[in-house]
C-alpha positions as CSV (number, residue, x, y, z in Angstrom):
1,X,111.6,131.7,74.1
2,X,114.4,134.6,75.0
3,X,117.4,133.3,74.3
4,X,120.8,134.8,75.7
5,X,123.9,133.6,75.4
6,X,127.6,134.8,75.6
7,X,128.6,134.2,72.0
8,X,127.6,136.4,69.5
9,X,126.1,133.2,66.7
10,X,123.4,132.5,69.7
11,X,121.1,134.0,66.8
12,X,121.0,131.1,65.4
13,X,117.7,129.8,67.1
14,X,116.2,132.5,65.9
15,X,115.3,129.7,63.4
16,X,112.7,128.7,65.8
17,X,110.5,131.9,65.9
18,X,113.1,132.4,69.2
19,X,114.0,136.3,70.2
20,X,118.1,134.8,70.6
21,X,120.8,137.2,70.6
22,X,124.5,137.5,71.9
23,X,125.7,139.2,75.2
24,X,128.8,140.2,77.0
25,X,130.2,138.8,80.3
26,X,128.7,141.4,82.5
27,X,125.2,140.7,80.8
28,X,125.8,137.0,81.0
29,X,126.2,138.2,85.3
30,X,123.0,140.2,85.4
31,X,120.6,137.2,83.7
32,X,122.3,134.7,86.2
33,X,121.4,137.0,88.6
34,X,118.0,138.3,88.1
35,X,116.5,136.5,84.7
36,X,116.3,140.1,83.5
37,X,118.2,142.0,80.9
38,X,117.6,145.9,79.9
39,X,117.2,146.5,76.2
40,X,116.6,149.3,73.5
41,X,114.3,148.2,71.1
42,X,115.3,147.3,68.0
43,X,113.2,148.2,64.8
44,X,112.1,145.4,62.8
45,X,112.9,145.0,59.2
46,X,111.1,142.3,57.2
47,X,113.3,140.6,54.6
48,X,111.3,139.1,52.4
49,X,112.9,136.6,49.6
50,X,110.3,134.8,47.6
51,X,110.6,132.6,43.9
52,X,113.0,129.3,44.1
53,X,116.7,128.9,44.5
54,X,118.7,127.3,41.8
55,X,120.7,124.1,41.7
56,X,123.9,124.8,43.7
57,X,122.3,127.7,45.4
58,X,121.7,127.4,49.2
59,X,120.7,129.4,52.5
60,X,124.7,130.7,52.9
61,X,124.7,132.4,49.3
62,X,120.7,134.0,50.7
63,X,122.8,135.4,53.7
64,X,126.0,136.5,52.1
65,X,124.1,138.2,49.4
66,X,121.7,139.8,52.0
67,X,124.7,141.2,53.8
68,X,126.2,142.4,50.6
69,X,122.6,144.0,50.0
70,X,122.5,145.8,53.5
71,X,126.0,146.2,54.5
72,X,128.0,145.2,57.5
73,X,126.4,147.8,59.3
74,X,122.7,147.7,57.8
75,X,121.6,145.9,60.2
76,X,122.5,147.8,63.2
77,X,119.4,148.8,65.5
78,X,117.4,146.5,63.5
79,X,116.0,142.7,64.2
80,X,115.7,141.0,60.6
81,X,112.3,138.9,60.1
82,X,113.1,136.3,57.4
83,X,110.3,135.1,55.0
84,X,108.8,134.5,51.2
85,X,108.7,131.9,49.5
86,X,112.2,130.4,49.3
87,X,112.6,130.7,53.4
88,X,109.7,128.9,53.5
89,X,111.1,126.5,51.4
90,X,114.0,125.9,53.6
91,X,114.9,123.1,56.0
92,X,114.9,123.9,59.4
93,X,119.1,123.7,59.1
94,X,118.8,126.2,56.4
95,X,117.2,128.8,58.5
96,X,119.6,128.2,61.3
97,X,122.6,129.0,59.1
98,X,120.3,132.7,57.5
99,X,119.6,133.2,61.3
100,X,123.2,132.7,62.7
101,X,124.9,135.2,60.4
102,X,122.4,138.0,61.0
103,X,125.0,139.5,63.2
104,X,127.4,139.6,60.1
105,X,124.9,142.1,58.6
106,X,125.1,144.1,62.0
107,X,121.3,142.8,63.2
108,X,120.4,142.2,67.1
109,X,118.8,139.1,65.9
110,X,117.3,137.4,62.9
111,X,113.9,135.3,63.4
112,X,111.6,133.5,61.0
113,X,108.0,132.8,61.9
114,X,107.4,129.2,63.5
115,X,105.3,126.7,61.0
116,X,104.7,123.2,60.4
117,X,108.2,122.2,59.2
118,X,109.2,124.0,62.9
119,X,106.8,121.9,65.1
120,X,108.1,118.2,62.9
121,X,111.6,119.3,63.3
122,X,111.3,119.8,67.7
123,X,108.6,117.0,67.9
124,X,109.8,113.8,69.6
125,X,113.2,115.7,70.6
126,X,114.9,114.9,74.5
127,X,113.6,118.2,75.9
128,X,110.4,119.0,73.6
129,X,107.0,118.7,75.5
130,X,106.1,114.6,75.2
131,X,103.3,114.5,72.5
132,X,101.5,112.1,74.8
133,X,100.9,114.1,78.0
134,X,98.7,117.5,76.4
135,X,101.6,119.6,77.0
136,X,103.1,119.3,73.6
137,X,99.5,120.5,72.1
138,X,99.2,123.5,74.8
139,X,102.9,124.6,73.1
140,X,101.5,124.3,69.6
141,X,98.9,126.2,70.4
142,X,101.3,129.5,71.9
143,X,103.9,128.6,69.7
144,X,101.0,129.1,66.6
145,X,100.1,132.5,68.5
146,X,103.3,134.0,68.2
147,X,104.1,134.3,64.5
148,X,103.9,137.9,62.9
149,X,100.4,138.8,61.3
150,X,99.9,139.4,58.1
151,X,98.7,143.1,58.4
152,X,101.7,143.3,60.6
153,X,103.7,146.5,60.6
154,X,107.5,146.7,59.9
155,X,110.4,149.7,60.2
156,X,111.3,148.7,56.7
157,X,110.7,146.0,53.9
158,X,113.3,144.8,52.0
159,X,112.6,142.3,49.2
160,X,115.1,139.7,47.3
161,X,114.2,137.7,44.1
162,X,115.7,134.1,45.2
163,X,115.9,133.5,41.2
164,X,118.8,135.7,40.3
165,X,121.0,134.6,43.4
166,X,124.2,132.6,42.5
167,X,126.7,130.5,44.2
168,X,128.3,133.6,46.5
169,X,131.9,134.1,47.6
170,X,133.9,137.0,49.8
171,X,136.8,138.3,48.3
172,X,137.6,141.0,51.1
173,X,137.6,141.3,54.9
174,X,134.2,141.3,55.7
175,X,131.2,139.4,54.5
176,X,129.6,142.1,53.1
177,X,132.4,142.0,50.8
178,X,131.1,139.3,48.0
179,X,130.2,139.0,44.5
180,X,128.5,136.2,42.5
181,X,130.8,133.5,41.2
182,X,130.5,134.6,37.6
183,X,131.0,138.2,38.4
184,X,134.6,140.4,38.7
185,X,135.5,141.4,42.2
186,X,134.6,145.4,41.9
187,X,136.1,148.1,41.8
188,X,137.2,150.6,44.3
189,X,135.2,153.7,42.6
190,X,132.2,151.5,42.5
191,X,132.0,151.9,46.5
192,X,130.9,155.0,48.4
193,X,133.2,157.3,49.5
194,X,133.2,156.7,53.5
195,X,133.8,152.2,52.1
196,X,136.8,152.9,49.5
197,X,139.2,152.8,52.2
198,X,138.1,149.4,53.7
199,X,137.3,148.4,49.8
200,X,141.1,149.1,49.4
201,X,142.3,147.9,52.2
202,X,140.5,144.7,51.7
203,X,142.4,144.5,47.8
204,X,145.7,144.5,49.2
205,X,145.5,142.2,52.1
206,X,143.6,139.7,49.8
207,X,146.4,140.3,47.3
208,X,143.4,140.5,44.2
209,X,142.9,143.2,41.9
210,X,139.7,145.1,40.8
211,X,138.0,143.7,37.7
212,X,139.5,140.1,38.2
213,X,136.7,136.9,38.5
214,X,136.9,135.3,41.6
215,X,136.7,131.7,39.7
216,X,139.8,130.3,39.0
217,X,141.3,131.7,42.7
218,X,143.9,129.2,43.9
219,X,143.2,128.2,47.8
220,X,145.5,126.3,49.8
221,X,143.2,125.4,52.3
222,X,139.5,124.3,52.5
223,X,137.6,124.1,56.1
224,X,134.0,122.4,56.2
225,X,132.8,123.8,59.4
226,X,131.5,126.2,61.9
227,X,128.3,126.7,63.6
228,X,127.0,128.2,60.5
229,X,127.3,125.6,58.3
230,X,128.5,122.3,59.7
231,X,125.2,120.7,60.0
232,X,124.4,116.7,59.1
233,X,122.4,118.7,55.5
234,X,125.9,120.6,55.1
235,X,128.3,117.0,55.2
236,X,125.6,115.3,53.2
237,X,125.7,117.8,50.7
238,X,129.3,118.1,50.5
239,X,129.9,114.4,50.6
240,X,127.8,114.3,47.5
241,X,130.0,116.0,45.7
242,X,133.7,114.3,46.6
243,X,132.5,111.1,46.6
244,X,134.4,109.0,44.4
245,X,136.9,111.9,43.7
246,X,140.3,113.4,45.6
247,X,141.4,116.7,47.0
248,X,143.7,118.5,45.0
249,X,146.9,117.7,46.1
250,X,147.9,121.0,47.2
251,X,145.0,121.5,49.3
252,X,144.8,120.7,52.9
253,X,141.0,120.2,53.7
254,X,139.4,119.2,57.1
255,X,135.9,118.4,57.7
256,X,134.7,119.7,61.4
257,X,131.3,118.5,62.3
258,X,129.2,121.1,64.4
259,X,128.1,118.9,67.3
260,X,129.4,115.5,68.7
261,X,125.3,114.4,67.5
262,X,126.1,115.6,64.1
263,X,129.6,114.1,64.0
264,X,127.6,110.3,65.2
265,X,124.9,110.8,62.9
266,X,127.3,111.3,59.7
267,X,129.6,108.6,60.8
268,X,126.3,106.0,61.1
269,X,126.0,107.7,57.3
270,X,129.3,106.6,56.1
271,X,130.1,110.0,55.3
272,X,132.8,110.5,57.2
273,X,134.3,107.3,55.0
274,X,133.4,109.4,51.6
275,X,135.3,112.7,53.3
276,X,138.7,110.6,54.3
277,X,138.9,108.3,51.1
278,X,139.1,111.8,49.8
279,X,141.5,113.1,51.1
280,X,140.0,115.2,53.8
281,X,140.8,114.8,57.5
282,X,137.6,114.2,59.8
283,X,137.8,115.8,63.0
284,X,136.2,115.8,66.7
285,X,133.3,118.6,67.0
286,X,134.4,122.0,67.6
287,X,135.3,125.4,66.5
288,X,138.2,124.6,64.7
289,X,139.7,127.1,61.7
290,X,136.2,128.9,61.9
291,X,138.8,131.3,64.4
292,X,141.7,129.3,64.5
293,X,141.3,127.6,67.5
294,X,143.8,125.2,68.9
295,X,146.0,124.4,66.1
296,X,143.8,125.0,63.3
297,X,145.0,127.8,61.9
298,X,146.4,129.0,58.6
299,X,149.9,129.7,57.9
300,X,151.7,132.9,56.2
301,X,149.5,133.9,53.7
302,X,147.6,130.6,52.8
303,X,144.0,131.3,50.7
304,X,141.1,128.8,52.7
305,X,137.5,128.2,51.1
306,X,135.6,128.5,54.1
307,X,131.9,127.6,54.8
308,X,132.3,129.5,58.5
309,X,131.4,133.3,59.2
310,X,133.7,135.7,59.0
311,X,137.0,136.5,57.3
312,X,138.3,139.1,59.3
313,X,141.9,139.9,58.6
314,X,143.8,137.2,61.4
315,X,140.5,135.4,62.0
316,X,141.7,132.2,60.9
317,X,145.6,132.4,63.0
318,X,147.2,133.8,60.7
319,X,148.0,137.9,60.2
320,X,148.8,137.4,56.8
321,X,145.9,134.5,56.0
322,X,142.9,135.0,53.7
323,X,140.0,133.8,54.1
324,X,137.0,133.4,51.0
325,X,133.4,132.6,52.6
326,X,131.0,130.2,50.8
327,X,128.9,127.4,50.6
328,X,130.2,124.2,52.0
329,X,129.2,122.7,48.7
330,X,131.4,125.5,47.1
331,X,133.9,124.7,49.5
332,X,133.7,120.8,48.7
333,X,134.2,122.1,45.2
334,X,137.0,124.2,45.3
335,X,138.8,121.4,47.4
336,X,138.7,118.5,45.0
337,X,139.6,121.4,42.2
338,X,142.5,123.2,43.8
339,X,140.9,126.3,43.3
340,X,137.3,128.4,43.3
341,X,134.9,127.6,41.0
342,X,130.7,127.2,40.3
343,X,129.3,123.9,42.1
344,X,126.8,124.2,39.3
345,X,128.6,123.0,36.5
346,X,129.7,119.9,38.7
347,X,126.3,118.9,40.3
């Protein structure tokens, strides 16, 4: 399918070989109106990542280090084809987290090819085609049709070796602002010219220095949410690693599960159990910190671990607030810690 929607992470199906993009009210107007929308089209750049991941690497460290590859504005213009190897590797709610934060690297869209993991994951679902009536095969067979072919021909080809990713963290004001977890936040000559300003900017609001590891950064807050990464794979995954421990006592951490499903399907799990005995609080499905909705918000200048999309300076309530993307593993992590470090060395 097309899929448009007034909210920007709508790219996120483009897990499911959909074309799925954000649009503005006006837009959201015309496609009520006529089913029709008038666009520019975008060049395609295939971004291909291929070897394995490592233990304690996951689909949110492929994303932040693609958007740290391409820039904030690299994508602009462009729709990003996911694929290799380690995408096809991924779970289905992997993909949706790469997809959803394709507009973080400044992309229309992103999109990976539909395949077999695809067709398991919609089968039996409340509004897939009923296997038993032909119509579910007729789909398979168009769905089938519309993945790229090989000899297909692309604006631009960028390639990744999954091998030599790490655990990924932002320490600025965008996301293209992140290093590995074992190396020093940069500095400022290292940019170009036209980025040192932001690059500088970034330093002081974040109240870091060049050359300094991220590891070992105190947070005050950690948030396990947001449609990019609250996901039933996302709690399991964290739950894994505070189970049986506690949340540093200077910490405030909430777990926000993305959907009411998700937040019945982790509570049949007992994870919610795992989370509170923890010390986390286990909230009602929603948007929560991810922009500091209601009164989720950060105070003064608190530092949050975050496993949501964008750390914007005030994106989180507060002017002064900081905000450090990552995995929600890493974010599990740095709870129970009191501070950043590499979810490697615990799993």
């Amino acid at each position: 399918m097309t899929i448009a929607c007034g909210d920007s992470h709508t790219s996120t199906h483009g897990a499911f070989g959909s074309i799925a993009f954000g649009i503005g009210t006006s837009q959201v107007r015309d496609i009520l109106a006529t089913q029709c929308l008038a666009l520019s089209k975008p060049k395609v750049r295939k971004i291909a990542i291929n070897g394995a991941l490592g233990k304690g690497v996951y689909a949110k460290d492929v994303i932040l280090t693609i958007i740290r590859k391409l820039g904030v504005n690299g994508g602009i213009g462009f729709a990003y084809e996911y694929s290799g190897t380690a995408v096809e590797a991924m779970g289905m709610e992997e993909r949706m987290t790469v997809c959803n934060m394709s507009i973080e690297g400044g992309a229309t869209c992103g999109y990976v090819n539909p395949d077999e993991k695809t067709f398991a994951y919609i089968k039996g679902r409340e509004f897939a085609p009923k296997p038993d009536d032909g119509i579910f095969e007729k789909a398979l067979k168009y769905w089938k049709s519309i993945a790229s072919d090989r000899d297909a021909l692309y604006d631009d080809i960028v390639e990744l070796d999954a091998s030599k990713i790490e655990p990924t963290v932002t320490w600025g004001i965008n996301p293209g602002q992140a290093i590995g977890i074992s190396e020093r936040i940069p500095a400022i000559s290292s940019f170009p010219k036209d980025e040192q300003m932001t690059a500088q900017r970034a330093l002081e609001h974040m109240g870091f220095k060049e050359n300094e590891p991220i590891e070992g950064k105190k947070i005050d807050v950690a948030f396990l949410g947001s449609c990019t990464n609250s996901r039933i794979s996302d709690l399991r995954e964290a739950a894994g690693i505070v189970k049986g421990k506690k949340v540093a006592a200077h910490v405030k951490a909430i777990v926000v599960p993305g959907s009411q499903q998700v937040k019945k399907a982790a509570e049949k799990e007992g994870l919610d159990r795992i989370f509170i005995a923890a010390g986390f609080e286990w909230r009602g499905a929603g948007c929560s910190m991810c922009l500091g909705m209601n009164t989720d918000r950060l105070k003064g200048g608190q530092l949050c671990a975050s496993s949501s999309n964008r750390n914007f300076i005030g994106r989180q309530g507060s002017p002064k607030g900081r905000t450090l993307l990552m995995s929600p593993a890493m974010v599990a992590a740095a709870a129970i810690n009191g501070k950043v470090v590499d979810v490697r060395n615990i799993l």
